[in-house]
PyMOL Python script that loads the backbone (N, CA, C, O; Angstrom):
from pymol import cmd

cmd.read_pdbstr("""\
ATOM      1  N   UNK A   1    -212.055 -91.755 -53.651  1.00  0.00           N
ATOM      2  CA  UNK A   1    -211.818 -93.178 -53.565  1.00  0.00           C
ATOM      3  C   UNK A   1    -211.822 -93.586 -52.096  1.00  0.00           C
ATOM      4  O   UNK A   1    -211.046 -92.959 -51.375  1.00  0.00           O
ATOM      5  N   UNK A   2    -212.610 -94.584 -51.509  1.00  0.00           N
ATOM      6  CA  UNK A   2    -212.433 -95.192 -50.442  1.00  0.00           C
ATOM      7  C   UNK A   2    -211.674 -96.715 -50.315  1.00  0.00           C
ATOM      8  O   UNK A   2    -211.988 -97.679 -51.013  1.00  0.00           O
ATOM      9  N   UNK A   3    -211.058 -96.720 -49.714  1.00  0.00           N
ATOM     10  CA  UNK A   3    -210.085 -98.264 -49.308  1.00  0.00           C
ATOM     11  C   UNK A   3    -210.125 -98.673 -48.023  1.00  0.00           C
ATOM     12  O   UNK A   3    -209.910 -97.831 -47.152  1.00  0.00           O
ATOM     13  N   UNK A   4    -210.461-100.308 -47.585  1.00  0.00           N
ATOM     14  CA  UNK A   4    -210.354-100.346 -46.426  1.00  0.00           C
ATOM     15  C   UNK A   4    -209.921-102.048 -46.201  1.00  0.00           C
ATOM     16  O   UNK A   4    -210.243-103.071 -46.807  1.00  0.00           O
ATOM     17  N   UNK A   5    -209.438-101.899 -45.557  1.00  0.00           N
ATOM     18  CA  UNK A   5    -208.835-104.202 -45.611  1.00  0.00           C
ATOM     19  C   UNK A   5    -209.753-104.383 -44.413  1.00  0.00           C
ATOM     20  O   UNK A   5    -209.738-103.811 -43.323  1.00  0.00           O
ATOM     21  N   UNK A   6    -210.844-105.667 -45.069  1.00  0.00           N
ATOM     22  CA  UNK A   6    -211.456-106.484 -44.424  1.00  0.00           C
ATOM     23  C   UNK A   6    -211.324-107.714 -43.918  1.00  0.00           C
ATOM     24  O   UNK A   6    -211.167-108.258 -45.011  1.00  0.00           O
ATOM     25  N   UNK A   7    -211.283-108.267 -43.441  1.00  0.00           N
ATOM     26  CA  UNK A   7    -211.178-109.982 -43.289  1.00  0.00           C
ATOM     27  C   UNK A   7    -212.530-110.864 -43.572  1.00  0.00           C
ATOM     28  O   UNK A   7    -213.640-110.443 -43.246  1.00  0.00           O
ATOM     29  N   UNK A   8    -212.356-111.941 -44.117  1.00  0.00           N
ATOM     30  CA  UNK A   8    -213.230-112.696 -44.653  1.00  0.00           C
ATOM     31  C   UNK A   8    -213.467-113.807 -43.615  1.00  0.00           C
ATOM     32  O   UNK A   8    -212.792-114.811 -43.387  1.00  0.00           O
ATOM     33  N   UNK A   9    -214.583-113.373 -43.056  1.00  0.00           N
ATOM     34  CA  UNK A   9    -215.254-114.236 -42.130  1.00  0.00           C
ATOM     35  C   UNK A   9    -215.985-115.254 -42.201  1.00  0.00           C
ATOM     36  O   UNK A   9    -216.024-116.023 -41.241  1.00  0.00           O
ATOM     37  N   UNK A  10    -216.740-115.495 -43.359  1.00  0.00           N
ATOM     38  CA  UNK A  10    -217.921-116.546 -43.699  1.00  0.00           C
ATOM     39  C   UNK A  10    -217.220-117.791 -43.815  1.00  0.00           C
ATOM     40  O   UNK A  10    -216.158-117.717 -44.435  1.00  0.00           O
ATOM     41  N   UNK A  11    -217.551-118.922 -43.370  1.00  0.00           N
ATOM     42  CA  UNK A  11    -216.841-120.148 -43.274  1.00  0.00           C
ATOM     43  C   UNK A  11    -216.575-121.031 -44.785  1.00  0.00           C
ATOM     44  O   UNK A  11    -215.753-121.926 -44.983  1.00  0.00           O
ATOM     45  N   UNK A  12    -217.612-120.414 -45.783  1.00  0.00           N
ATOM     46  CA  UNK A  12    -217.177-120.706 -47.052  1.00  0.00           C
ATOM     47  C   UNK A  12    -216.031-119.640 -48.033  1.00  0.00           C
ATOM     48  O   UNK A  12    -215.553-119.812 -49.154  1.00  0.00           O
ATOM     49  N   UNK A  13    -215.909-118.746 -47.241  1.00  0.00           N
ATOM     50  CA  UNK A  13    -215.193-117.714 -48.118  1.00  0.00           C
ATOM     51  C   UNK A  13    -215.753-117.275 -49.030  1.00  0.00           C
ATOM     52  O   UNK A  13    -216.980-117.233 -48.944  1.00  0.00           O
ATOM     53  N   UNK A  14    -215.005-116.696 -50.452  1.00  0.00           N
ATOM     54  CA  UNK A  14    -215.673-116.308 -51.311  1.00  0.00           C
ATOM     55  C   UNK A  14    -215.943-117.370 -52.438  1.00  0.00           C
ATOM     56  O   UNK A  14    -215.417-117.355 -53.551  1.00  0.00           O
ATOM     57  N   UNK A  15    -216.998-118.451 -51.896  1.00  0.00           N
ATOM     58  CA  UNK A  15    -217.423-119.108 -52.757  1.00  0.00           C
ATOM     59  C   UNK A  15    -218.928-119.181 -54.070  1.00  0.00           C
ATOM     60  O   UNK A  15    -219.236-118.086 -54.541  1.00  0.00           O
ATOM     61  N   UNK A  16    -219.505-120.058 -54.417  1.00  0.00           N
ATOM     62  CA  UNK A  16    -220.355-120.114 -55.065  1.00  0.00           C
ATOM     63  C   UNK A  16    -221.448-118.471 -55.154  1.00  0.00           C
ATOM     64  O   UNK A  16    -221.464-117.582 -56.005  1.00  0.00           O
ATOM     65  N   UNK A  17    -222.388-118.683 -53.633  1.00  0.00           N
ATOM     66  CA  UNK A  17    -223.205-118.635 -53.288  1.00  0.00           C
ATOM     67  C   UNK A  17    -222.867-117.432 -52.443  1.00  0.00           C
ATOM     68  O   UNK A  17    -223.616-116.544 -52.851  1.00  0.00           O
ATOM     69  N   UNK A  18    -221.861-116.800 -51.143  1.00  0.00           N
ATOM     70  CA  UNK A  18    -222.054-115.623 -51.294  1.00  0.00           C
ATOM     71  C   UNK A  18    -220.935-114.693 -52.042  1.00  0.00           C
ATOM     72  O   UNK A  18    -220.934-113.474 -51.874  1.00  0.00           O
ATOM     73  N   UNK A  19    -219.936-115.386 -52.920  1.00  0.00           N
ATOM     74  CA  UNK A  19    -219.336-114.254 -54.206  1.00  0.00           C
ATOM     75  C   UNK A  19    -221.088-113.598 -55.059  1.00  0.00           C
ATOM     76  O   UNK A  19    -221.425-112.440 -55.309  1.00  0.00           O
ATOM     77  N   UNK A  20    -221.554-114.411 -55.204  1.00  0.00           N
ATOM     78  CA  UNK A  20    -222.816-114.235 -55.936  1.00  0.00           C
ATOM     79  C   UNK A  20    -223.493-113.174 -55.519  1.00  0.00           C
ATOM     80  O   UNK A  20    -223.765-112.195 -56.214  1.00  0.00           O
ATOM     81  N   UNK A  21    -223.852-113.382 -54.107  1.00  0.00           N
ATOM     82  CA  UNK A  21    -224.236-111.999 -53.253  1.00  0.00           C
ATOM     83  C   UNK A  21    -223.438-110.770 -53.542  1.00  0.00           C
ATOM     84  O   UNK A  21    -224.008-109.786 -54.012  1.00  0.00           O
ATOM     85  N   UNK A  22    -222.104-110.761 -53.282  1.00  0.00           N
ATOM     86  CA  UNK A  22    -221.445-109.944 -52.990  1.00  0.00           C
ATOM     87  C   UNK A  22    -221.918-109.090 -54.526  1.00  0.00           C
ATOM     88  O   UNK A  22    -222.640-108.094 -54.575  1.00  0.00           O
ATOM     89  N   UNK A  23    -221.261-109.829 -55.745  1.00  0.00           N
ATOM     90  CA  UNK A  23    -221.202-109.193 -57.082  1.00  0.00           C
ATOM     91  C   UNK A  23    -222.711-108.403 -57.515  1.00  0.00           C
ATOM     92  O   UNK A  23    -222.888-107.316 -58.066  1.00  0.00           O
ATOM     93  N   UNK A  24    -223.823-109.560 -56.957  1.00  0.00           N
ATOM     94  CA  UNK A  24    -225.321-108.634 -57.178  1.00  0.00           C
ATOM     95  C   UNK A  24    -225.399-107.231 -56.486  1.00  0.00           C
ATOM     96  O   UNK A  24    -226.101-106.326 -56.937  1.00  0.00           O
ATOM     97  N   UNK A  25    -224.583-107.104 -55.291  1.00  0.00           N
ATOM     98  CA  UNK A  25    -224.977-106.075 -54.574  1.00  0.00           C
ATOM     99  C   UNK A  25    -224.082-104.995 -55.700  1.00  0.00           C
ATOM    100  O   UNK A  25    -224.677-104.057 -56.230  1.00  0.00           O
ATOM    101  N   UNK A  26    -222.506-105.282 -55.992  1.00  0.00           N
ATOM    102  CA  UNK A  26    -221.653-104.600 -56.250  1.00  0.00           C
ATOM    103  C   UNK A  26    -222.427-104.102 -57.899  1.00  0.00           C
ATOM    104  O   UNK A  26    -221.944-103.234 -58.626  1.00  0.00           O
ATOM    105  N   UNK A  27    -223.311-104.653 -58.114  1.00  0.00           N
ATOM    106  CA  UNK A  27    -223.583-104.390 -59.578  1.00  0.00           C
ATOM    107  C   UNK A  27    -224.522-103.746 -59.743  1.00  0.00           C
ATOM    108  O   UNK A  27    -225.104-103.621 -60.821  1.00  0.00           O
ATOM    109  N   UNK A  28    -225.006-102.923 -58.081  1.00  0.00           N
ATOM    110  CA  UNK A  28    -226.566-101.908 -57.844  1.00  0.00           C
ATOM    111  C   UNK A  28    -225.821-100.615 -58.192  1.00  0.00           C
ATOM    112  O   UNK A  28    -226.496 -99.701 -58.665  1.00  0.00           O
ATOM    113  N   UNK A  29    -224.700-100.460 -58.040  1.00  0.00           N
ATOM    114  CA  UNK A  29    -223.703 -99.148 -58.192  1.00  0.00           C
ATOM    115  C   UNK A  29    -223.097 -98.829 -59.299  1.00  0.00           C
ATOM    116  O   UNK A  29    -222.292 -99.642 -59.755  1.00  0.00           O
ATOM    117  N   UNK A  30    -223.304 -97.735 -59.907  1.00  0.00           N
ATOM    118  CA  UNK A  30    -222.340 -97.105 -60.788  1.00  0.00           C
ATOM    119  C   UNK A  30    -220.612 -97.125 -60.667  1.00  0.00           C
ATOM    120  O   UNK A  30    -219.854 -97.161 -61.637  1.00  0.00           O
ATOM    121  N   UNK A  31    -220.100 -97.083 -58.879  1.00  0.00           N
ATOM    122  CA  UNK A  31    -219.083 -96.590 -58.835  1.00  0.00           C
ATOM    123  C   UNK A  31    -218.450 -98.098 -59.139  1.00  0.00           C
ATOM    124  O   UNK A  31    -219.119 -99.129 -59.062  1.00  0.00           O
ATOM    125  N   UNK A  32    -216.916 -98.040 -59.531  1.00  0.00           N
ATOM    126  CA  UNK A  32    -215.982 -98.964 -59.743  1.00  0.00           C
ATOM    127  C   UNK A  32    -215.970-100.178 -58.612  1.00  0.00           C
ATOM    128  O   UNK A  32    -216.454 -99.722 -57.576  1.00  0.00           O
ATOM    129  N   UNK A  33    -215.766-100.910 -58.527  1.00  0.00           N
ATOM    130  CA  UNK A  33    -215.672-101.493 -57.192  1.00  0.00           C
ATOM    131  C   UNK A  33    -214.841-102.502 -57.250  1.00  0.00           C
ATOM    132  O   UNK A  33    -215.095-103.375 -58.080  1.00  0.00           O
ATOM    133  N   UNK A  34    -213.839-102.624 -56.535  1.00  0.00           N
ATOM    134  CA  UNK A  34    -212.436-103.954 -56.991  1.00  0.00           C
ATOM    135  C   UNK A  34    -212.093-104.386 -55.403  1.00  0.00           C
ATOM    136  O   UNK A  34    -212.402-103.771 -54.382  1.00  0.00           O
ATOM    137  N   UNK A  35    -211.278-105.772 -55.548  1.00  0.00           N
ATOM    138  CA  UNK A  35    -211.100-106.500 -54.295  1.00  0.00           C
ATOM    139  C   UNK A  35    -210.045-106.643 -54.558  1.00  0.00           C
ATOM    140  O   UNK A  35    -209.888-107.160 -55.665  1.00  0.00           O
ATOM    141  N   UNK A  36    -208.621-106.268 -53.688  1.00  0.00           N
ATOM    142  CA  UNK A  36    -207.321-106.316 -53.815  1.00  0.00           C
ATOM    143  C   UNK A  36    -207.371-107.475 -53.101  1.00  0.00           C
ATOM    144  O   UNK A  36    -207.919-107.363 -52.005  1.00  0.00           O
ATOM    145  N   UNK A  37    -206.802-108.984 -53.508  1.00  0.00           N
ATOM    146  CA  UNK A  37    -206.315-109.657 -52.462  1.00  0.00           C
ATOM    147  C   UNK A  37    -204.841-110.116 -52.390  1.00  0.00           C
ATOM    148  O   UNK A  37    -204.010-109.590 -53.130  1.00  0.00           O
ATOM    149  N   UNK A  38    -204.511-111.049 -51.549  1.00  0.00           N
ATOM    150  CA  UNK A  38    -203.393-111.181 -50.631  1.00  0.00           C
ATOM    151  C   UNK A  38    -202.309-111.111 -51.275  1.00  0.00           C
ATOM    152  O   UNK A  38    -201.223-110.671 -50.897  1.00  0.00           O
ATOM    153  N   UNK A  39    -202.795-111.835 -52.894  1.00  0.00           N
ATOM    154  CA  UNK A  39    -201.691-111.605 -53.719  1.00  0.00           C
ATOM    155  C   UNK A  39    -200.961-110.692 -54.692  1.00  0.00           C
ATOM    156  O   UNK A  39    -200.009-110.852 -55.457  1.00  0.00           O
ATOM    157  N   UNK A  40    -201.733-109.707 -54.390  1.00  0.00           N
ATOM    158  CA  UNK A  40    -201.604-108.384 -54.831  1.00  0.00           C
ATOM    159  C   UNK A  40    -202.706-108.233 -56.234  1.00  0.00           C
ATOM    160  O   UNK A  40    -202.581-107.225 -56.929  1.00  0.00           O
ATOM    161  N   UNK A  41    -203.767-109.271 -56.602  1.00  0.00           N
ATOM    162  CA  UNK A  41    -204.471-109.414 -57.404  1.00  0.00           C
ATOM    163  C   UNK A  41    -205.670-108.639 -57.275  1.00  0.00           C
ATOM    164  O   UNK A  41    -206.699-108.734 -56.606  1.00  0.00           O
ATOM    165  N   UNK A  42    -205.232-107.874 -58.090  1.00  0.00           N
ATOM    166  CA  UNK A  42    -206.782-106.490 -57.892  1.00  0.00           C
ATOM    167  C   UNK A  42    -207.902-107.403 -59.230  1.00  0.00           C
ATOM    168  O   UNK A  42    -207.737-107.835 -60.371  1.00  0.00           O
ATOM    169  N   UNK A  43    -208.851-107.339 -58.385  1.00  0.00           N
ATOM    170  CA  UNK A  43    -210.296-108.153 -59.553  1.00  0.00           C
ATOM    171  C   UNK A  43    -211.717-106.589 -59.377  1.00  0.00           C
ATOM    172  O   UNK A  43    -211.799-105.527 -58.759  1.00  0.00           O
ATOM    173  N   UNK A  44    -212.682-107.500 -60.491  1.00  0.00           N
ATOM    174  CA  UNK A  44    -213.551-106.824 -60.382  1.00  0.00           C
ATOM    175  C   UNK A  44    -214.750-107.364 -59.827  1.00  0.00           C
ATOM    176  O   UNK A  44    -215.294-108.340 -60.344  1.00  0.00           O
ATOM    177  N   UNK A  45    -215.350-106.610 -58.468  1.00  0.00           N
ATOM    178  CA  UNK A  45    -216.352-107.099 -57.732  1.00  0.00           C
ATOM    179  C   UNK A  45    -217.446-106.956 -58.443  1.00  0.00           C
ATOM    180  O   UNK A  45    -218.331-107.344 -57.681  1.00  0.00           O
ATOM    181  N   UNK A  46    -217.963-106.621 -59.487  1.00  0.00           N
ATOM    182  CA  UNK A  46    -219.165-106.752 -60.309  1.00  0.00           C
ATOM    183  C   UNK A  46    -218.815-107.632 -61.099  1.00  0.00           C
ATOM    184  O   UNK A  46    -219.739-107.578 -61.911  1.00  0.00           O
ATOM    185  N   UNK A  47    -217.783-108.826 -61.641  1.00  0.00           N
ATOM    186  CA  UNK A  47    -217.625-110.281 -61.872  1.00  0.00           C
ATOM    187  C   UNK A  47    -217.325-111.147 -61.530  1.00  0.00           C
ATOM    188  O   UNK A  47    -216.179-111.337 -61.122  1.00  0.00           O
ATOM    189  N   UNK A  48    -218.408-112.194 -61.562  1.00  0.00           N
ATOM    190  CA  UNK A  48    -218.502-113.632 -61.004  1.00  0.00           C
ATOM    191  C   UNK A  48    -217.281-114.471 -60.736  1.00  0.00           C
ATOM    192  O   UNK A  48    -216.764-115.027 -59.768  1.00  0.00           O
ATOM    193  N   UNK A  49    -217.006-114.287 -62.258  1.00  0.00           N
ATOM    194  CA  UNK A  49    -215.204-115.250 -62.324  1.00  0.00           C
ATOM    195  C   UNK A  49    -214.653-114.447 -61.938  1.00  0.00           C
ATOM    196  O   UNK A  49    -213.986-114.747 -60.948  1.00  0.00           O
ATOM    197  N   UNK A  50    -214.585-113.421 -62.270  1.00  0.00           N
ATOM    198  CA  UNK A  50    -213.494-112.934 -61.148  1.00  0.00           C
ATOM    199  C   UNK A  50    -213.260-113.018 -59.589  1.00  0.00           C
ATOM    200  O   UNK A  50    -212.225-113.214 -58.952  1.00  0.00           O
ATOM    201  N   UNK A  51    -214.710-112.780 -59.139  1.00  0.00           N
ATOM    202  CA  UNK A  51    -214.931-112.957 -57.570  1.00  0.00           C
ATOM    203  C   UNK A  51    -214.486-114.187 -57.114  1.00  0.00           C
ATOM    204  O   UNK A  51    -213.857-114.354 -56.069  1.00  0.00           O
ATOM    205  N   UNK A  52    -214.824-115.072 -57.924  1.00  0.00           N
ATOM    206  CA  UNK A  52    -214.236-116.997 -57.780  1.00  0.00           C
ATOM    207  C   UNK A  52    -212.876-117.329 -57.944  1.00  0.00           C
ATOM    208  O   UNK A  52    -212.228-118.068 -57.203  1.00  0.00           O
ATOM    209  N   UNK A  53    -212.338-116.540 -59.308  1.00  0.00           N
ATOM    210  CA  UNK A  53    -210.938-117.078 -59.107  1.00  0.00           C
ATOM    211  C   UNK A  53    -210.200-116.265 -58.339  1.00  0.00           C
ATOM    212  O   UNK A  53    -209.087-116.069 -58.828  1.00  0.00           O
ATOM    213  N   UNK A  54    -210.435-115.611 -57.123  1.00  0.00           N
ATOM    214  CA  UNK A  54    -209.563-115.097 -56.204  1.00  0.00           C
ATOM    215  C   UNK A  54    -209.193-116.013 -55.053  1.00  0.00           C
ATOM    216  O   UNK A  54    -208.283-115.919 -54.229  1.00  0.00           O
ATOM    217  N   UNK A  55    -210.438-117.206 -55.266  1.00  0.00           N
ATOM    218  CA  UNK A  55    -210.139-117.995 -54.352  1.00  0.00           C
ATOM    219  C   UNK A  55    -210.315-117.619 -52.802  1.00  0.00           C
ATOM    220  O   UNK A  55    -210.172-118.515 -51.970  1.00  0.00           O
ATOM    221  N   UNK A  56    -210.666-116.135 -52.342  1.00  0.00           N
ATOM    222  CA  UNK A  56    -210.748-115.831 -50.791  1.00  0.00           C
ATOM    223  C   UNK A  56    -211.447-117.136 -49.949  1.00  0.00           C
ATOM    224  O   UNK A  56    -212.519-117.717 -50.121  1.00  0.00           O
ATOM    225  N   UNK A  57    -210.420-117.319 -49.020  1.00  0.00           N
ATOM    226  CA  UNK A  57    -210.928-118.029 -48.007  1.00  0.00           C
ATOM    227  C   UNK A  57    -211.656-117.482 -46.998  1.00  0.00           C
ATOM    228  O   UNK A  57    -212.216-116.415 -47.251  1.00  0.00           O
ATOM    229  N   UNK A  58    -211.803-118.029 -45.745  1.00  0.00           N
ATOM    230  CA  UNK A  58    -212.252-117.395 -44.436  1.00  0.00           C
ATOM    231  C   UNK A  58    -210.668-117.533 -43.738  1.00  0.00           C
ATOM    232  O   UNK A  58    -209.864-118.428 -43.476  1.00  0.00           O
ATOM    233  N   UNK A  59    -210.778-116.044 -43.623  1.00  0.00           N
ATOM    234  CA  UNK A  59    -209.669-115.679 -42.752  1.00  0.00           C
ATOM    235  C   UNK A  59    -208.791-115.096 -43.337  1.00  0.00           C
ATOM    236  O   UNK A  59    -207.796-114.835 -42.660  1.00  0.00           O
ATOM    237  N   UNK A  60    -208.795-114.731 -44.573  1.00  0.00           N
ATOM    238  CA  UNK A  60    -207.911-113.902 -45.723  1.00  0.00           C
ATOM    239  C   UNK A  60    -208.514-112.948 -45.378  1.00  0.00           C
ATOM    240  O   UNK A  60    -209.673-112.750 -45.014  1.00  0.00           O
ATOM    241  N   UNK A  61    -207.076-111.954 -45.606  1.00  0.00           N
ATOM    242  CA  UNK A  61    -207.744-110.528 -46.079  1.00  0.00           C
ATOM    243  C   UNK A  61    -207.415-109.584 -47.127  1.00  0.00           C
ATOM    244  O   UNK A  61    -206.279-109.292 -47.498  1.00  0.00           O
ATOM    245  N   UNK A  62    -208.604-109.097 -47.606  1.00  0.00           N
ATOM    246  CA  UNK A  62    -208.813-108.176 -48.514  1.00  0.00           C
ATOM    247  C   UNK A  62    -208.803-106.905 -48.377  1.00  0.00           C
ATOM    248  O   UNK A  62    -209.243-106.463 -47.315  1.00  0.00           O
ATOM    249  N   UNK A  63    -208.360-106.065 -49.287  1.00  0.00           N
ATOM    250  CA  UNK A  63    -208.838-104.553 -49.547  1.00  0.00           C
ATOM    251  C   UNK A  63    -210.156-104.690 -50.830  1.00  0.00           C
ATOM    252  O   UNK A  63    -210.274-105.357 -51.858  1.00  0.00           O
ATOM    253  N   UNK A  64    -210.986-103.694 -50.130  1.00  0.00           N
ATOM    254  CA  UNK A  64    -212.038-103.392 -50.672  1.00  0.00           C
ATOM    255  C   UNK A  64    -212.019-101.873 -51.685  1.00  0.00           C
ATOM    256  O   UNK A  64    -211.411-100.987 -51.086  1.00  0.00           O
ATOM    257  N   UNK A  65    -212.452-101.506 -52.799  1.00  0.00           N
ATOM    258  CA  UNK A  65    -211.567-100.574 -53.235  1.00  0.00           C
ATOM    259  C   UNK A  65    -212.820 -99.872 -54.173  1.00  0.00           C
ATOM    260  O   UNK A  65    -213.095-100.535 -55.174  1.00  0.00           O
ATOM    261  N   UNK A  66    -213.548 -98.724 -53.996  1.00  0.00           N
ATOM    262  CA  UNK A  66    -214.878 -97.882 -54.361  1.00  0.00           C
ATOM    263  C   UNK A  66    -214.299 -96.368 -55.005  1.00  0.00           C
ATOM    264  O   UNK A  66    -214.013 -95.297 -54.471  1.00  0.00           O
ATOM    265  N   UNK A  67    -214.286 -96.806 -56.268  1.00  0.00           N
ATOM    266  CA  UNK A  67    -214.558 -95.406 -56.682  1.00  0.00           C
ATOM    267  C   UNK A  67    -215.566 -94.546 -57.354  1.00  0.00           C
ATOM    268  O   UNK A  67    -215.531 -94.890 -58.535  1.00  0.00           O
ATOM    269  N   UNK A  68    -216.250 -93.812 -57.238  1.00  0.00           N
ATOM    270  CA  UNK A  68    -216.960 -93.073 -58.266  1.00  0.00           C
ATOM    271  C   UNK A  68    -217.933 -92.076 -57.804  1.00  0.00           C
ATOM    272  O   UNK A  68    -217.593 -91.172 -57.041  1.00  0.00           O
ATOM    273  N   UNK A  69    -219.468 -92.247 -58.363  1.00  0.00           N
ATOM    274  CA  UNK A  69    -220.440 -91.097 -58.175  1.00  0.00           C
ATOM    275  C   UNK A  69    -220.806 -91.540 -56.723  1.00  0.00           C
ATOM    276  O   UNK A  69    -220.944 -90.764 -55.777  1.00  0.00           O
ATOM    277  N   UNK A  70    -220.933 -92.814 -56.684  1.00  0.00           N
ATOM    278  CA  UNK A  70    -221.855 -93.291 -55.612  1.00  0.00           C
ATOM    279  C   UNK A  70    -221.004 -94.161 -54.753  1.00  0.00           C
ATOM    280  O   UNK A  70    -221.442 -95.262 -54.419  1.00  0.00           O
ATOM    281  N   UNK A  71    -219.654 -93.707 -54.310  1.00  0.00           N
ATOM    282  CA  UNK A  71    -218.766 -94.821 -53.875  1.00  0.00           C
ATOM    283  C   UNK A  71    -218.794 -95.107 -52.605  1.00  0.00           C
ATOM    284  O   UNK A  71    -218.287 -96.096 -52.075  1.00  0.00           O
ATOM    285  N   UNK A  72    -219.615 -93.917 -51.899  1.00  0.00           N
ATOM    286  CA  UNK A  72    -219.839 -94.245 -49.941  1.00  0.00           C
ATOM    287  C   UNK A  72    -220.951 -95.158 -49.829  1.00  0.00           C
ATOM    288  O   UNK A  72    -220.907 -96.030 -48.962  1.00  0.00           O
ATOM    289  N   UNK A  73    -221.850 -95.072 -50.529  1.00  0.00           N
ATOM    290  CA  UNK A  73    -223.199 -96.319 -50.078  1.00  0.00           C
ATOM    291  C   UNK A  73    -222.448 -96.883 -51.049  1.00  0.00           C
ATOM    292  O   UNK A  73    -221.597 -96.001 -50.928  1.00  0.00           O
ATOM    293  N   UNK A  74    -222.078 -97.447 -51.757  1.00  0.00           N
ATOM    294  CA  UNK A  74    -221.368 -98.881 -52.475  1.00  0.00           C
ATOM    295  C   UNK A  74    -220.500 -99.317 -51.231  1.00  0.00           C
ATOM    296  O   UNK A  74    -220.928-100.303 -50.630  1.00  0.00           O
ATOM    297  N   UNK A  75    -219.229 -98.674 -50.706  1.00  0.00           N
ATOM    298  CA  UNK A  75    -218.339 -98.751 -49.848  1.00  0.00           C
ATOM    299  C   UNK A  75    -219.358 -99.681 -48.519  1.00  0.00           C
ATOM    300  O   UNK A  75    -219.398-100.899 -48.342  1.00  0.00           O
ATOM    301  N   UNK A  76    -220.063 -98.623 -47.781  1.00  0.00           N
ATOM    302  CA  UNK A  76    -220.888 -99.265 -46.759  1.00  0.00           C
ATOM    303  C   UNK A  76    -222.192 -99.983 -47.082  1.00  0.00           C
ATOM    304  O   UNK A  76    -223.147 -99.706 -46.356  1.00  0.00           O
ATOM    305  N   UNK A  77    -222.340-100.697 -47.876  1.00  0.00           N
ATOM    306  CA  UNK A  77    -223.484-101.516 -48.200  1.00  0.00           C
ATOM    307  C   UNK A  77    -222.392-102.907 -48.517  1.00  0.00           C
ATOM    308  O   UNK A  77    -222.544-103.910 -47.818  1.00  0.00           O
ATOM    309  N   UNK A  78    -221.170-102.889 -49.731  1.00  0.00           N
ATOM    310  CA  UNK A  78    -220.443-104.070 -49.501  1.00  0.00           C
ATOM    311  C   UNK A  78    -219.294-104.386 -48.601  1.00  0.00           C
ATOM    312  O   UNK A  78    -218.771-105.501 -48.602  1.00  0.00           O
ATOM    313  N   UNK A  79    -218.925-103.471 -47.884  1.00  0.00           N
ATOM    314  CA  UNK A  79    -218.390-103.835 -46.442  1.00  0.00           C
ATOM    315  C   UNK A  79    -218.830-103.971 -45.442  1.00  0.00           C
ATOM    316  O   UNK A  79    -218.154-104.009 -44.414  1.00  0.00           O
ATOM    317  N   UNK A  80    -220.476-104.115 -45.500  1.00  0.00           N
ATOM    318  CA  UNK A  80    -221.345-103.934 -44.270  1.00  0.00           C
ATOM    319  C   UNK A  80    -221.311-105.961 -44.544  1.00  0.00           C
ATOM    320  O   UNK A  80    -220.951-106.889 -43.821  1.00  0.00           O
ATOM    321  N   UNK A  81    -222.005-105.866 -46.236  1.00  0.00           N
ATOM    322  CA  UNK A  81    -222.057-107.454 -46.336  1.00  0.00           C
ATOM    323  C   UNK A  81    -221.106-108.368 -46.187  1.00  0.00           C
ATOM    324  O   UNK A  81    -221.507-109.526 -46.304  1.00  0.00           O
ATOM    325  N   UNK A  82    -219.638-108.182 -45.900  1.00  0.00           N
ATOM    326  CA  UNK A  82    -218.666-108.808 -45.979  1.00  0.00           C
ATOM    327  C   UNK A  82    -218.394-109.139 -44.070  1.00  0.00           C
ATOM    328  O   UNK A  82    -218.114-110.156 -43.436  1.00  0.00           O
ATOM    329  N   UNK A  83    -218.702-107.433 -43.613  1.00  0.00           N
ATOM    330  CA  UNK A  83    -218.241-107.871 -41.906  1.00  0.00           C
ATOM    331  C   UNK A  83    -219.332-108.996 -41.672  1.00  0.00           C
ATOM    332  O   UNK A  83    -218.844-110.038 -41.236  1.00  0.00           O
ATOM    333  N   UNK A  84    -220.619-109.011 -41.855  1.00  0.00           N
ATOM    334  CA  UNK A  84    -221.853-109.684 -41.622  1.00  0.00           C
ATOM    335  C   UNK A  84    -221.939-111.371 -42.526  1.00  0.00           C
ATOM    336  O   UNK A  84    -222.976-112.023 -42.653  1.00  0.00           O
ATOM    337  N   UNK A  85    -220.730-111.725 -42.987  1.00  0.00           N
ATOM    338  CA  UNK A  85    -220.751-112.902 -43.054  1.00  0.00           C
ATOM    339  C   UNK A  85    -221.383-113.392 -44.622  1.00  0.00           C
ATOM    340  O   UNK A  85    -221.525-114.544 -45.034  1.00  0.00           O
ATOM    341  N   UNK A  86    -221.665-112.236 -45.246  1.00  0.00           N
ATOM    342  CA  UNK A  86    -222.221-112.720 -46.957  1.00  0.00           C
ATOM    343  C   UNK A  86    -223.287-113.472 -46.496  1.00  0.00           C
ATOM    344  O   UNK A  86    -223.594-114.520 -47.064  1.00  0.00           O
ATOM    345  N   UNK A  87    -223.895-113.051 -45.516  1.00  0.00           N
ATOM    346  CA  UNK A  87    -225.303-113.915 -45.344  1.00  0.00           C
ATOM    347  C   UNK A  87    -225.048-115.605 -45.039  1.00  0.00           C
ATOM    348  O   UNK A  87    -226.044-116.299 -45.242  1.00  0.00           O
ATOM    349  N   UNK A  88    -223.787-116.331 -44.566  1.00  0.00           N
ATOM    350  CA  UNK A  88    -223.585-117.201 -43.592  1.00  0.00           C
ATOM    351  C   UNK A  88    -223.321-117.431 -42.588  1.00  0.00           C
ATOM    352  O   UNK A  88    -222.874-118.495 -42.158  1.00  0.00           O
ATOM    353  N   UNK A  89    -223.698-115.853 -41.667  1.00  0.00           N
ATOM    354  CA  UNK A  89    -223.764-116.000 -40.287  1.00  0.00           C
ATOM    355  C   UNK A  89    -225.160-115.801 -39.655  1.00  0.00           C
ATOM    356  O   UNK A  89    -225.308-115.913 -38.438  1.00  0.00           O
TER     357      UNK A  89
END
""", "prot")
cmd.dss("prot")
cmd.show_as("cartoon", "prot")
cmd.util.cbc("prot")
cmd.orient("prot")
């Protein structure tokens, strides 16, 4: 299992358009993949509503949370997309 708390940088947070990103990427992987946020609300990053009703802003932070066959390229492919702005920087 890998864990690591990120901060949410993109000026929309985790809205529409890159939750959307995030969940397509999270859904190339076999391994588990969940977003602990602030409120102690563990979701699942391979669903939409879920990714949305967490509500992440910019400037919250999250734990990012990979388990399985393939959990290091899941790990660094959606924490690579999260430092890099979900594609709004």
């Amino acid at each position: 299992m890998i864990r690591e708390r990120l901060d949410i940088t993109n000026p929309s947070g985790l809205d529409l358009a890159p939750a959307g990103l995030l969940c397509h990427t999270a859904t190339r992987f076999l391994s588990r993949i969940e977003i602990c946020c602030a409120e102690g609300n563990t979701i699942n990053a391979k669903s939409i509503l879920s990714v949305l009703g967490a509500c992440a802003k910019c400037g919250d932070d999250i734990e990012l949370i990979c388990e399985g066959p393939d959990e290091e390229e899941a790990f660094l492919a959606i924490s690579d997309l999260i430092k890099n702005g979900l594609g709004e920087k």
